[in-house]
N, C-alpha and C positions, 0 to 999 in steps of 0.2 A: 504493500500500500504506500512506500516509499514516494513522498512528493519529489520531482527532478528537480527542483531548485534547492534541495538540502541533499545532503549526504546521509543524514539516516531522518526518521522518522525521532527520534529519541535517546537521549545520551543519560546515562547514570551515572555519575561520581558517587564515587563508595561502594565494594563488593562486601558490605557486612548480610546480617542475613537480610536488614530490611533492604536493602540497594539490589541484592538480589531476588527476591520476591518481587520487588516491582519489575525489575527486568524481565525477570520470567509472565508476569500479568501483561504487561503490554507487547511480549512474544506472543505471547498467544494470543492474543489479538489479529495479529497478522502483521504487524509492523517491523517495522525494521529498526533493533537496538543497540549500542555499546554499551559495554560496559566499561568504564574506566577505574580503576583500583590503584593506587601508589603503593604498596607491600606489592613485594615481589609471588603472592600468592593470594587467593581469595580467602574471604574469611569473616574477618573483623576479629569478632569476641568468638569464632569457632575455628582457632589452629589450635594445634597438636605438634606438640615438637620434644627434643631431648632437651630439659633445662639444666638437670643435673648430671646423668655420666647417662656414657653409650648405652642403649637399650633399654632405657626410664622413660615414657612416652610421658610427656603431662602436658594437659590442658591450659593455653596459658590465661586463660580468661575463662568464660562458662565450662561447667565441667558435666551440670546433671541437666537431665534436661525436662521435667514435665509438663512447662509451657510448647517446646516443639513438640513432641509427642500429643499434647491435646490441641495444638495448633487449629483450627477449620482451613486456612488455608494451607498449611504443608499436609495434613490427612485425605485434598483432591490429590495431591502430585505423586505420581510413580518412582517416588525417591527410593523405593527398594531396588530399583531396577538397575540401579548406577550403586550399589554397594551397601546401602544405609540401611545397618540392621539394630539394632535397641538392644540392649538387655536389661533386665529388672531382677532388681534384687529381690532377693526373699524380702527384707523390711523397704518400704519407701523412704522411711527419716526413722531415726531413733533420738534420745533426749534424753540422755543422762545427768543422776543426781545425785547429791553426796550420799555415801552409804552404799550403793553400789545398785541403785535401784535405775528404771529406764522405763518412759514413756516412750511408746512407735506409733508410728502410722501405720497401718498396713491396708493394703489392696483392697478393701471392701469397708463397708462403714462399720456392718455388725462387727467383721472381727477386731476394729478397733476400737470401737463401745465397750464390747465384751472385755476388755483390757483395762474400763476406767472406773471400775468400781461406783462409788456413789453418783458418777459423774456420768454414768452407762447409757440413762435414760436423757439426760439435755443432751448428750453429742448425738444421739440417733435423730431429734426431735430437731436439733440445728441444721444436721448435714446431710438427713437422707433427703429432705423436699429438694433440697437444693443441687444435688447431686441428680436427682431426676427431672430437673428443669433445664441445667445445663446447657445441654443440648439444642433448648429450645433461645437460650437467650446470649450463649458464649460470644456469636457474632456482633451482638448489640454491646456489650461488656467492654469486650476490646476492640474498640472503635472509637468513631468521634461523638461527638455529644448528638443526639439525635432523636424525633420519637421513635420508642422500641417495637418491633413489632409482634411484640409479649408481652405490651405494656403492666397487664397483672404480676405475673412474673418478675420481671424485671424491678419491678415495685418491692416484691418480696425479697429478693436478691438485694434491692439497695439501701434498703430501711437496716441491712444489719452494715452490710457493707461501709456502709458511709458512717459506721461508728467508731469513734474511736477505739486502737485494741484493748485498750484498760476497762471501756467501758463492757464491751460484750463478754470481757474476760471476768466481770460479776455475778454473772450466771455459773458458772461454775465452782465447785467444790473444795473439789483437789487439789493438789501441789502438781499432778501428775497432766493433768489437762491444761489447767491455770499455765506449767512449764511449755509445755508441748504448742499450745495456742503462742505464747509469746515470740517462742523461736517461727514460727510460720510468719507472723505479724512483722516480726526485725529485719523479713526481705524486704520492706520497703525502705528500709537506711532512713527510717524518722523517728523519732521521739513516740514511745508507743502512746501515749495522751494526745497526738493529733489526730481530727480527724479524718477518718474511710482510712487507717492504716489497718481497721478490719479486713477491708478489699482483698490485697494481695495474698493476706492469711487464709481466706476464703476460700481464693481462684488455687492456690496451691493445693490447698486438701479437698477440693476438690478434683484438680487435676489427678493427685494420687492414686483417687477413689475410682476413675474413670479410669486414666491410661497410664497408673504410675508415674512414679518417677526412675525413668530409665538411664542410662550410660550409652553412647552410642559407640559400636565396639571397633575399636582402633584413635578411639577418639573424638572430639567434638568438630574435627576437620572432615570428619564421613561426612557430617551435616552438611557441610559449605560445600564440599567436593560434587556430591551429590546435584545438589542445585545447580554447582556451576553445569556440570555437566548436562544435565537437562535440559539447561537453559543454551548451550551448545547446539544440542542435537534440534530443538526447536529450530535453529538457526543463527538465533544470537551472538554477537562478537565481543568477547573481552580483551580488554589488554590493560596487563598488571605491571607495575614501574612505571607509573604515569601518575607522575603527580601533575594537581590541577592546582594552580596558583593564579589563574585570573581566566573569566571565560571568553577573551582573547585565545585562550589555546585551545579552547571544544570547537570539535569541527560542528558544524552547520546544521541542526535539527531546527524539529517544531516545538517540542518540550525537552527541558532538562529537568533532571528530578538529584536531589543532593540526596545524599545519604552523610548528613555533618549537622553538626548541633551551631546554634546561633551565634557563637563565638567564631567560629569560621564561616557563617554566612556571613558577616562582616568585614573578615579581613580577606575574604574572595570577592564581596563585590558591593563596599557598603555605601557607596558610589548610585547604585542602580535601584537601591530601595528609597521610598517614598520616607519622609519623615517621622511619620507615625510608624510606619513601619522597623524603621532605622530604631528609634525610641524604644517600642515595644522587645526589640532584639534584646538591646542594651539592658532594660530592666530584667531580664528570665535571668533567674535564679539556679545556679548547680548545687548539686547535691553534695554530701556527706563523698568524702575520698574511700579508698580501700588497700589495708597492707596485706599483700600477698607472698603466701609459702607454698615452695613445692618438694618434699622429700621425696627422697629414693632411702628405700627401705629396708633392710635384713630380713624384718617379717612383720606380721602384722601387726599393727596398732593394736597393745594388748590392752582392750576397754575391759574395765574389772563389770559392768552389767554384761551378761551373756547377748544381751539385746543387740546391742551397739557395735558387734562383730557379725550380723548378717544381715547390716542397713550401707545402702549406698550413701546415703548423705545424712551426716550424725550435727545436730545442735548444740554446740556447748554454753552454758550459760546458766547450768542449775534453775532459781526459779524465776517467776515473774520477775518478783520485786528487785532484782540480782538484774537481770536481763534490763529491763523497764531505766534502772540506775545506769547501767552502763551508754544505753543508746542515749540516754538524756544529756548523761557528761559528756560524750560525742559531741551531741549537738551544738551543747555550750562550747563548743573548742577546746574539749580538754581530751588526754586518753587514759584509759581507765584500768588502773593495773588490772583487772578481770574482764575483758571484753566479750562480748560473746562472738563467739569462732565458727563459723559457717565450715564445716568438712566434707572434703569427698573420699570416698576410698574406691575408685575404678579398679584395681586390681585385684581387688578379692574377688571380681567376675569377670573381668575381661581379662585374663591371663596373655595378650597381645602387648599391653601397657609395660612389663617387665620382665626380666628375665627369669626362668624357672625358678619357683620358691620364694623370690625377691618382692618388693612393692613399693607400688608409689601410693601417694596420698597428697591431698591439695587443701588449702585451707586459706584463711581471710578475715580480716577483721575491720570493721567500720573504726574509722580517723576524720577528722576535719579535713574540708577539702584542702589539695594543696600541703596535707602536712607533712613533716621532714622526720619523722621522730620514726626510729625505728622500732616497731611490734613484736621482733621474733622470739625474746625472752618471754612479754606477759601472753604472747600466743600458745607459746610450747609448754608454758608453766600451764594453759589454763586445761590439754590436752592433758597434761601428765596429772592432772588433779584426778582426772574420771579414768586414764589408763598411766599405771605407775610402772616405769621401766618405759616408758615413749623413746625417750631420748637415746638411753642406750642400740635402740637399733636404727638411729639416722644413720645411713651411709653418708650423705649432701645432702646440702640444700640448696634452694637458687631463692632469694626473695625478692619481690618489687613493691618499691614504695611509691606512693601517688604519681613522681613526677617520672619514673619508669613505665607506670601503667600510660600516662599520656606519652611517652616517646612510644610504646608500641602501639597505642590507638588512639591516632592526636581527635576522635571523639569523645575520648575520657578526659573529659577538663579536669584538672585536680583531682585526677582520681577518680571521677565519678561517673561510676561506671551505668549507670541507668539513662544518660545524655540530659539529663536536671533533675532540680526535685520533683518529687511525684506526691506531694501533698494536696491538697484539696484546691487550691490556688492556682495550679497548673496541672492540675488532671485531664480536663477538657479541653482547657485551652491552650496547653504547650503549643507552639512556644510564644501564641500571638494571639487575643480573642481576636477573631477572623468570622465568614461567612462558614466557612472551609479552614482549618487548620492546615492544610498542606497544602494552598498557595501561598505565596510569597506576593509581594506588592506591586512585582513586575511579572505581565503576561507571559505564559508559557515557562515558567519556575517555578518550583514546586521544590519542598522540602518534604525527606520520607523517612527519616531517623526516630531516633528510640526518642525526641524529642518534640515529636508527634503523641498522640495517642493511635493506640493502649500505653506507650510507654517500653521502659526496658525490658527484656526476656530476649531469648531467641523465640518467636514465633512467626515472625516479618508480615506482622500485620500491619505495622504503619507505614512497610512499605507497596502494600497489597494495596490498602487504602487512597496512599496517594497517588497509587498509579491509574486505580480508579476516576480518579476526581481528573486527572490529566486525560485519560480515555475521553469522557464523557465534555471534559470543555473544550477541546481540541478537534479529537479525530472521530467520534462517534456521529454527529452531525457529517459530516462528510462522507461515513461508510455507509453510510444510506439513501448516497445521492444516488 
């Protein structure tokens, strides 16, 4: 459908997953797309590389994955067909607590009810309606602000959602759910007292309960490899080591669609936005940074709960009030000798990660954006709390601090890895209140980053979406002439 007065119908900067969802959305289409990427590989937040010694595979950014796994747009695509195979742990998350005890998630609502004791009857009563509505209203969730076309639904979904986690976390009993709730709540990197940090806690155990939380085996690089490849055979053209530093160097389309958060929409082109526009850039707010560790391992992380050794992704943070403390001191710019530690352990199931017997394990701690201070003592102390003997089986380690995470993905401003904050302020309207959140103030531009809604995850629905909205103002109107 390529117009002769352009060279393609569509160009993409940025091969993250949302840069490549859109690419792929407007290939199928029928039009004619680049892709442009600056790393010498696609990706974004899904490579896989050696950080620490020969044959230690690790993840160097996203590691589990239940938002692509319950994605609506990557569950159309034939991504199995190009390599992309999941595996799921026995537990989805485990939550360990002093004393050697552990709250899990597991694969079904009941069997995770049946694990919370006095707390049995609100988790069923919270999570099964919602767990079975899902389906009906996921599209609407993660998307832009819109009427729903579940409005009922959705209603029910967002009356808890839009609570703060402390506040829905009063229904509950236990130390054991109370903990468990909290670590789901602390993936959105805010202070659990703001509001809809319910949300994210939500869409996760939810995700669980539907499609798990899987590992994608060889690594979070299947995911992008996949796609790229897809979006290949479709017809599509990529070319990686192309950095874009003014759109002077994009050849000639009808739409360009960014896959970069609003601090590089600025210093690529702040020249061509409108002043409100310009403005609005300037005021969007980033999120909370992130310190990240990757071991190579002698053997396994010996978690003294039996739990916490047959869960892909382990929460550390003990309880609420523990957890609740520590995101808060974050938030205030401080770090908190006990943070709570997001873990992965890919190689207790994907034996491709390491060498026979050997392991890797990933892990991460919320920091002010931008901070300098290094995490790896109060990380590893907070590991060797719930598994005693951690240390002695590091072989290496490789750690990044904020301003590493932004030299390997200059979309992680200071660290932060979600492309802003994702608090109630900028839920809908990242990065701009607009008609459309994924155009920009100049025709035929379009932003599709984690700085869209839905926001951060690998699921590339904001870049599904904006490629959408570039379909439909562009070229839709014309494939009908």
């Amino acid at each position: 459908m390529k117009n002769n007065t352009t060279e393609f119908d569509a160009v993409v900067v940025g091969a993250g997953p949302n840069g490549l969802s859109a690419a792929i959305t407007l290939q199928q289409k029928g039009l004619s797309v680049l892709l442009l990427e600056a790393k010498n590989t696609v990706g974004g937040g899904m490579r896989t590389t050696e950080l620490t010694l020969p044959g230690y595979w690790h993840d160097v950014c996203s590691a589990v994955h239940p938002l692509a796994a319950g994605s609506p747009f990557f569950s159309e695509l034939p991504l199995h067909k190009y390599g992309l195979q999941y595996i799921y742990p026995p537990t989805a998350a485990a939550h360990p607590f002093d004393g050697g005890t552990a709250a899990i998630l597991k694969g079904s609502v009941d069997q995770t009810a049946r694990l919370l004791g006095h707390d049995e009857t609100v988790y069923r009563k919270l999570l099964q309606p919602l767990v079975e509505e899902w389906p009906d209203i996921a599209a609407d969730v993660l998307g832009p602000l819109h009427w729903p076309s579940k409005p009922l639904k959705m209603a029910a979904f967002g009356t808890k959602a839009l609570l703060p986690a402390t506040r829905l976390a009063k229904r509950f009993q236990t130390k054991e759910l109370r903990g468990l709730w909290a670590g789901m709540a602390a993936h959105s990197i805010l202070p659990l007292t703001e509001p809809a940090t319910s949300a994210i806690g939500l869409v996760l155990m939810i995700a669980g309960h539907l499609k798990g939380w899987p590992v994608p085996k060889g690594g979070s690089a299947s995911i992008a490899n996949a796609l790229a490849s897809y979006f290949v055979e479709l017809g599509g053209k990529i070319e990686t080591n192309h950095i874009v530093r003014s759109f002077a160097q994009l050849p000639s389309s009808r739409a360009v669609l960014l896959d970069l958060t609003p601090q590089q929409l600025l210093t690529l082109g702040g020249h061509r936005w409108s002043s409100l526009y310009r403005w609005q850039l300037e005021k969007y707010r980033y999120g909370q940074g992130v310190f990240k560790i990757d071991w190579a391992l002698e053997s396994p992380i010996p978690f003294t709960a039996t739990e916490c050794r047959q869960a892909g992704t382990v929460h550390i943070g003990n309880t609420l009030e523990e957890i609740k403390a520590a995101e808060q001191l974050t938030a205030n710019g401080g770090h908190p000798e006990k943070p709570f530690v997001l873990l992965a352990q890919q190689s207790l199931f994907d034996s491709t990660r390491a060498p026979k017997g050997k392991h890797t394990a990933w892990g991460y701690c919320h920091v002010p954006n931008g901070s300098t201070q290094n995490m790896t003592n109060e990380i590893e102390r907070q590991i060797e709390r719930f598994a005693p003997g951690f240390r002695d089986r590091i072989l290496a380690r490789h750690v990044m601090s904020t301003a590493e995470m932004e030299k390997y993905n200059s979309n992680y401003i200071g660290g932060d890895i979600n492309g802003g904050a994702i608090d109630w302020r900028q839920l809908f309207t990242r990065p701009a209140l607009r008609c459309s959140p994924y155009r920009t103030s100049d025709k035929g531009i379009y932003i599709c980053s984690s700085s869209t809604p839905p926001g951060g995850g690998v699921h590339g629905m904001c870049g599904r979406h904006a490629a959408l909205r570039a379909w439909k103002d562009i070229f839709q109107v014309h494939s009908h002439q």
